[in-house]
C-alpha angles and dihedrals in degrees: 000000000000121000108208117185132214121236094255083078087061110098123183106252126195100245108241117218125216105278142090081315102051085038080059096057105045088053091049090050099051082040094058088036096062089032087062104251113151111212125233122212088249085055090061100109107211096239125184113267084248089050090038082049100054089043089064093056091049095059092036086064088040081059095054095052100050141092101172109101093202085054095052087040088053087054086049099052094040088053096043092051090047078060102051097044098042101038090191086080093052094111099039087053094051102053087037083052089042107042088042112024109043086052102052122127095243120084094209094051092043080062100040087055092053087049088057088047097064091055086079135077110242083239084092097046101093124200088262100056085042093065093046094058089050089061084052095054099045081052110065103214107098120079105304093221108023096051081044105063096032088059088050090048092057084040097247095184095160081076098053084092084058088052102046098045081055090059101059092041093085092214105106135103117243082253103055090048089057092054091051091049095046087049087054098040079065095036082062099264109139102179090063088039091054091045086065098042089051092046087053091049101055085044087062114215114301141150092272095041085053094041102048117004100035091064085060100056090049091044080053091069079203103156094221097047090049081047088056100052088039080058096048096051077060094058119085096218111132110213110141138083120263113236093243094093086205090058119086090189119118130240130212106255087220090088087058094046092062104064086050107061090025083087094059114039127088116243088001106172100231120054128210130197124229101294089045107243114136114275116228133160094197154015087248096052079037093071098038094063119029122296105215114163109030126147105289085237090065089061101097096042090058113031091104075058092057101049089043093058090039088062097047083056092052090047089053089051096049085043096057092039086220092308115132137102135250125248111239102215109150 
């Protein structure tokens, strides 16, 4: 998972330039580093880009030196979220995470690498850095799923041909063969897109399918598939559990899909924040949009709220007649 921070974490730092201070710091940061620290975001001190530079050469050679997998996962944490405060160093983080990372020896930090990568627009994926996740990809030897769908995220076409040659291996996992569909659903084919909207559809809506297919249709950006879960908001089945863990009644899932394709429609009426949970100031704003999230204990206060809302959705759905655009956020 991706942790995303809100912009309360962001402090105003004194930029450090690149001299016995900077030196300081950087000797502070690889000695908190062996010595086991994890870095917040607030920790992240805003170097020059000589002295974030240099850093970057320090912990290259600590990587080097080191055989201890949480050791290399902590460099390449503190790196990722250098990245993600001081934007500036957006590129230089991505090919560091990309050349290093991807190709640890430990499976778990190979995949905790991919996970910092998407925290990063693909504006900061150069050609360069592209090609070289390609490799990874053609290889084999990366994270199946994870360096699959990051590589269909950048739009990485050249590799359809990849995809497609897996497919007709029969050698993958169910599970494999739904990763490669959902990579070429966003890399514009809509045969494989169709495929997983099809398999959805026979599932029928549940807590799993919510929980773990639904998020790849919408990762998929793939027009139809966003057309059938706005469709199923519109439908009255209750098949999904209700948040009060005691309680064996059922919700509609409608409340869930929201949230999910809130993050990529233009003018939708409800917004999410970066981890894409509904953004509201007040009880009150709260109600006039669509309350997804609260304390499970709320449920029952508010359940004539949520219907309400609900309603306003469907209204809004009935309203554009499916027409409507897709953010491009990535």
């Amino acid at each position: 998972m991706i942790t995303v921070f809100s912009a309360d974490d962001a402090h105003n730092f004194q930029l450090i330039p690149f001299n016995e201070d900077a030196q300081s710091s950087i000797n502070e940061i690889i000695d908190e580093i062996q010595k086991g620290k994890n870095f917040s975001l607030r920790d992240i001190p805003d170097l020059s880009e000589e002295a974030h530079r240099e850093l970057i050469r320090r912990l290259t050679k600590l990587l080097s030196e080191t055989n201890d997998p949480a050791a290399r996962l902590r460099i390449y944490r503190f790196v990722y979220l250098s990245g993600i405060k001081f934007t500036r160093n957006a590129n230089r983080v991505v090919y560091f995470l990309v050349n290093r990372g991807i190709s640890d020896s430990n499976i778990g930090n190979r995949k905790s690498v991919c996970a910092f990568l998407n925290g990063f627009n693909s504006r900061f994926f150069p050609p360069p850095v592209k090609n070289m996740i390609a490799s990874y990809v053609i290889d084999g030897d990366a994270p199946f799923e994870e360096i699959t769908c990051l590589s269909a995220r950048l739009g990485l076409t050249d590799l359809v041909p990849h995809f497609r040659h897996l497919l007709i291996s029969n050698e993958l996992t169910p599970g494999k063969e739904w990763t490669i569909k959902i990579a070429l659903g966003r890399l514009g084919d809509s045969e494989a897109a169709d495929w997983c909207v099809d398999q959805v559809r026979r599932i029928g809506m549940n807590d799993l399918v919510v929980n773990e297919l639904v998020p790849d249709l919408v990762f998929m950006r793939y027009k139809p598939a966003i057309d059938f879960l706005l469709k199923t908001i519109m439908d009255d089945e209750k098949n999904c559990s209700s948040p009060n863990p005691d309680s064996d009644v059922k919700i509609n899932c409608a409340y869930r899909l929201i949230e999910f394709v809130a993050s990529v429609i233009v003018d939708f009426p409800v917004s999410v924040d970066e981890e894409g949970e509904l953004l509201t100031n007040d009880y009150n704003e709260a109600t006039e949009g669509v309350i997804v999230g609260l304390l499970w204990f709320l449920w029952e206060l508010l359940t004539n709220d949520y219907n309400e809302a609900l309603e306003k959705v469907r209204l809004w759905i009935e309203d554009i007649s499916f027409d409507y655009s897709l953010e491009n956020i990535d």
